[in-house]
Every structure is written in structure tokens, then in C-alpha cells.
C-alpha positions in Angstrom: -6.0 -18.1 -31.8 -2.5 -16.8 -30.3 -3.6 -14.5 -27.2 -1.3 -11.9 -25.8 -1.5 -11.4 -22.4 0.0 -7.9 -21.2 0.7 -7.8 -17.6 0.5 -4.6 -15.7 0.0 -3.6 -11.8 -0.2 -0.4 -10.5 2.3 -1.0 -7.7 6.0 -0.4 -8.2 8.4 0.2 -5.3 10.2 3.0 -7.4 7.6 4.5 -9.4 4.2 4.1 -7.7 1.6 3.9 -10.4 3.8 4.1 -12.9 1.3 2.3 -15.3 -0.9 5.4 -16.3 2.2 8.0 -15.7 2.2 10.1 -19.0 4.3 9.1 -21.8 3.8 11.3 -25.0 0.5 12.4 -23.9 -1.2 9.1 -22.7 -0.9 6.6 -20.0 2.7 4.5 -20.6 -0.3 1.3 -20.1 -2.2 2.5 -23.6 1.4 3.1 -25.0 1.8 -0.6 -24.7 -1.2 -1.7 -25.8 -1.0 0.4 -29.1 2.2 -1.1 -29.8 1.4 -4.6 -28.7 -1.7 -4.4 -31.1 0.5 -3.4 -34.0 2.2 -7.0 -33.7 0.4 -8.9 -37.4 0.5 -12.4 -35.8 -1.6 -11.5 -32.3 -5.4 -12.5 -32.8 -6.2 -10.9 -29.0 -5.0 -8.8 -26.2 -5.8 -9.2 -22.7 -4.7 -6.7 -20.1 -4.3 -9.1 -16.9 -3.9 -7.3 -13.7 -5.1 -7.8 -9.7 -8.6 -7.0 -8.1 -7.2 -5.0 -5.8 -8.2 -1.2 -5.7 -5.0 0.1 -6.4 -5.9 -1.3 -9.9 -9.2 0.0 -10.1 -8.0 3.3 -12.4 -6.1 1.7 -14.4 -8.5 -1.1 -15.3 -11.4 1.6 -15.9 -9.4 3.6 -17.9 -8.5 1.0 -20.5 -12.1 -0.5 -20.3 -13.3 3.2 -21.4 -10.6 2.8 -24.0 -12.4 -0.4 -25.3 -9.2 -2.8 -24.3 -10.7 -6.4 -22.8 -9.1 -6.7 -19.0 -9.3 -9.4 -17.0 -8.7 -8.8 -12.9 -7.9 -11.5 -10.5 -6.3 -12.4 -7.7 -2.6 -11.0 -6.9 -1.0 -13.6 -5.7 -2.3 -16.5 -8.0 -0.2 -15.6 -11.1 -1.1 -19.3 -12.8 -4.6 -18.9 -12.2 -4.8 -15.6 -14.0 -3.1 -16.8 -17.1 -5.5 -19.9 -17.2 -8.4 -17.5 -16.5 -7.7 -15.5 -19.5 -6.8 -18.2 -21.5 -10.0 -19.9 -20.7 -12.1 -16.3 -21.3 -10.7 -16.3 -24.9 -11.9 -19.2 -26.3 -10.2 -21.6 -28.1 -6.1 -20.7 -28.0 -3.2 -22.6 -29.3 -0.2 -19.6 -28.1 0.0 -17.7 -25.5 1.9 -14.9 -26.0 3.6 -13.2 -22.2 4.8 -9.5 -22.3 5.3 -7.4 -19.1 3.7 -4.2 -18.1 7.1 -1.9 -17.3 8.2 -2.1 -21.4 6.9 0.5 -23.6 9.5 -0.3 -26.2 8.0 -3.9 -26.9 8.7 -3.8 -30.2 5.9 -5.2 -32.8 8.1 -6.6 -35.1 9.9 -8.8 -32.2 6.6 -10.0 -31.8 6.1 -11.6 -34.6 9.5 -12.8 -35.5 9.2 -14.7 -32.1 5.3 -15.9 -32.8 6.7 -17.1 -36.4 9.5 -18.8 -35.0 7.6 -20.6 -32.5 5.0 -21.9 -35.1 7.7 -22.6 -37.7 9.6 -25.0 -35.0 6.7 -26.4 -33.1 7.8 -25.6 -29.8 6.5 -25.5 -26.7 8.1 -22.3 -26.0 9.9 -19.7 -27.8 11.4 -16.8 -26.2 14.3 -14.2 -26.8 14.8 -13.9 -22.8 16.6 -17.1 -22.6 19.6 -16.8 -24.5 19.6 -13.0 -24.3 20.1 -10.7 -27.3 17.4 -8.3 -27.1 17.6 -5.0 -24.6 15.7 -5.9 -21.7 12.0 -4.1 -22.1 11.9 -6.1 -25.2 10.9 -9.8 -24.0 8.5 -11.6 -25.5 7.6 -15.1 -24.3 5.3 -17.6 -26.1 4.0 -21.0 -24.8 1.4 -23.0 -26.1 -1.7 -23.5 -24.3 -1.3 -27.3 -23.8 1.8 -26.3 -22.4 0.8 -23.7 -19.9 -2.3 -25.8 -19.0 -0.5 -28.8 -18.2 1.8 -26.8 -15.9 -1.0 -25.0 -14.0 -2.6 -28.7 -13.7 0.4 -30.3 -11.8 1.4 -27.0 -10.0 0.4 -26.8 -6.2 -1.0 -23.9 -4.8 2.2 -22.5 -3.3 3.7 -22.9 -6.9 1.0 -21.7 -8.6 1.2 -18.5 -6.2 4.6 -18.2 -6.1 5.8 -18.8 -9.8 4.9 -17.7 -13.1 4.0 -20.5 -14.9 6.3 -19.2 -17.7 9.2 -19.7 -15.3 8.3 -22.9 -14.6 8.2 -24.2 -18.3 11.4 -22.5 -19.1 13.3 -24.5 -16.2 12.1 -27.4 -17.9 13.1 -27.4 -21.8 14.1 -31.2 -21.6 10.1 -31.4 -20.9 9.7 -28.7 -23.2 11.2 -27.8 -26.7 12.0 -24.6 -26.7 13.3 -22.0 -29.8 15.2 -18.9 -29.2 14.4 -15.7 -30.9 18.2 -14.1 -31.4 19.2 -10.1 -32.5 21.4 -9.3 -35.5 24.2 -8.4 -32.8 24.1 -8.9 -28.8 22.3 -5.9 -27.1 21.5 -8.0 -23.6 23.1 -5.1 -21.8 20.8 -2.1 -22.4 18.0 -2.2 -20.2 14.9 0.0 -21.9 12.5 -1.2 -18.8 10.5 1.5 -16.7 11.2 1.3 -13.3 12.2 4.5 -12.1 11.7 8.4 -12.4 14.8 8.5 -14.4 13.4 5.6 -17.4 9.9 7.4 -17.7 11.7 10.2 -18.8 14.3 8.2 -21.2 10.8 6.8 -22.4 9.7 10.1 -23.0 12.9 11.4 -24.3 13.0 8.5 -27.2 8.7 8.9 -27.4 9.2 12.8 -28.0 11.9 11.9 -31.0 10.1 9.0 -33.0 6.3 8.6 -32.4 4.7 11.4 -34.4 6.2 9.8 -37.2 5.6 6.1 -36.6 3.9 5.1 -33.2 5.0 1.7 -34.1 8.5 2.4 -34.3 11.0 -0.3 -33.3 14.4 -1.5 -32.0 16.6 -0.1 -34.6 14.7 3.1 -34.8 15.6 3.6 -30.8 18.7 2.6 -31.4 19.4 5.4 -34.2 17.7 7.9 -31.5 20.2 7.0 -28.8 23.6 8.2 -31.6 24.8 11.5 -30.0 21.9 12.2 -27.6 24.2 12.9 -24.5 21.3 13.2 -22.6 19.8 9.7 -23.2 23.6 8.2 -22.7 23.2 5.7 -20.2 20.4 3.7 -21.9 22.6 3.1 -24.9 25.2 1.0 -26.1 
């Protein structure tokens, strides 16, 4: 089984709550998830985010929409992972994408999943040797990998740290495969962190996903040609 984990939190310095804030009609959180699930080469999705009660809306709200969450402790990043891991069942990949990129693109997904499998890895990434617009990472580790980390890691590291981070420090220890774009796009950033990116999101949403809700990277990229108003997101 290869299990994507989608982290998301309700807290954001910049743009509190920012998780169910509207993009094309539904919360930017669901936006993910519909995109995430588009991905051919994911068997699950688990929506990992905090107990806390900040969370509590946005945890009920995908639950009503029939996506699995798993809720646990905020500041034990490694345990969560291994929580959901263990939750799953049996999982050889784990696949890591953040909660502030509603461009994650499906295709990016896979090609990264497939190149991971193809190479026999322990982790495969496109945030290492950067191509990709940031808002479009996509990490995968195998589960012997990430268990073995969240074995040896201490409590402060396992609080600290994401156990990602800690395997990609490491690729001497761990083989790792780099997912590369046709051309170097590493300086657009496409994440949502403020007012201003929610309404980029919306501006590229509003343009491509009545047509095809699983649009991707080139499609945003065609978007961005001669819209002065989306200018700063592009290349």
C-alpha cells in the first residue's frame, strides 16, 4: 500500500485558519484532498493534523466529507506519521505533502511515486534538488525507512524534526532519487501563506477548474501568460 499523508493545521501566523478559507467554492483543505486523490499511484489518504481545538472544524468537516483523519499530538510530528502509518495497515511508501499547496499537482505525484519504485530508494523527492515551484513538493519514503528513523529518534528529535527531514540529511544512509521538471521553475512559489496567495489561488482556481479540477503545472503555467494581475507568482 503507498499512503499519502496530507498535513494540515489550522494555525498560520499570516492567514489564521487558512485551511477551510474558500477557494472556488469549498474549503482550500477539500481542494487538496480532491487533487491529491486524483494522483493513480496513491492507495490511501490520511489527513494528519493536531488534537487541539483549533482543529476541531476542520477535522469534522472533512470527516462529514467521508475523508479518514487522524488527530494527534502537535508537537510529536514523528509520532503522528508512525500513528498513521500504523492505522493503515500494511504500507511499503509513504507519501508526505503539506497542507498550504492547493496546486499539488496529481501528475507530480505519480511521476515521483514511479520513480521511487522504479529506483528502489529510500526516498524520492523533487524538494531536494529543486525544479518544481514550491507548493508542488512531494516527498516519498518507505516505511522501513521512516520507522527506523522514528525508532532511533529521541523525544526532543522526534518533537522537533520531521522525520522526513531527518532522512533527507542522511542520503549516505539513505538512497535517495530526485524527481526533476522539464526546465528549472524553483523560483515561483504557488504556496498559501497569506491574504495575497488565497486570492492568486483563487485567481488561477476561477480560470481552470470548471474544466478540469485536476489540472496541473503546465495548465497554471499557461494561466499565468498575460494575466498582469497574477504577475508576481509567475515566471
Amino acid at each position: 500500500m503507498i499512503l499519502a499523508i496530507l498535513q494540515a493545521r489550522m494555525t498560520s501566523p499570516r492567514l489564521p485558519g487558512k485551511a477551510m478559507a474558500p477557494l472556488r467554492g469549498e474549503p482550500m483543505i477539500l481542494r487538496q484532498v480532491e487533487r491529491i486523490r486524483q494522483a493513480r499511484c496513491l492507495s490511501k489518504l490520511i489527513v494528519a493534523t493536531s488534537d487541539e481545538a483549533v482543529d476541531d472544524p476542520m477535522a469534522s468537516f472533512l470527516v462529514a466529507r467521508g475523508q479518514t483523519v487522524f488527530r494527534g499530538a502537535s508537537e510529536n510530528l514523528t509520532r503522528r506519521f508512525m500513528r498513521c502509518v500504523e492505522a493503515a495497515g500494511p504500507v511499503s511508501h509513504v507519501v508526505r505533502i503539506k497542507g498550504d499547496s492547493p496546486f499539488v499537482d496529481p501528475g507530480v505525484i505519480d511521476e515521483t511515486i514511479r520513480l521511487a519504485l522504479a529506483t528502489g530508494v529510500a526516498y524520492a523527492s523533487n524538494r531536494v534538488q529543486r525544479t518544481f515551484p514550491m507548493g508542488l513538493e512531494v516527498e516519498v519514503v518507505t516505511a522501513q525507512a521512516l520507522t527506523r528513523t522514528a525508532a532511533e529518534a529521541d523525544e526532543a528529535t522526534a518533537a522537533g524534526t520531521s522525520p522526513l527531514a531527518q532522512i533527507r540529511s542522511q542520503p549516505e544512509r539513505y538512497p535517495q532519487a530526485h524527481c526533476m521538471a522539464r526546465r528549472d521553475w524553483s523560483a515561483l512559489d504557488w504556496r498559501v501563506k497569506t491574504p495575497a496567495d488565497l486570492a492568486f489561488a483563487n485567481g488561477v482556481y476561477g480560470a481552470l477548474h470548471a474544466d478540469d479540477p485536476a489540472f496541473g503545472l503546465e495548465d497554471v503555467l499557461g494561466v499565468l501568460q498575460g494575466r498582469q494581475d497574477l504577475a508576481r507568482w509567475a515566471a
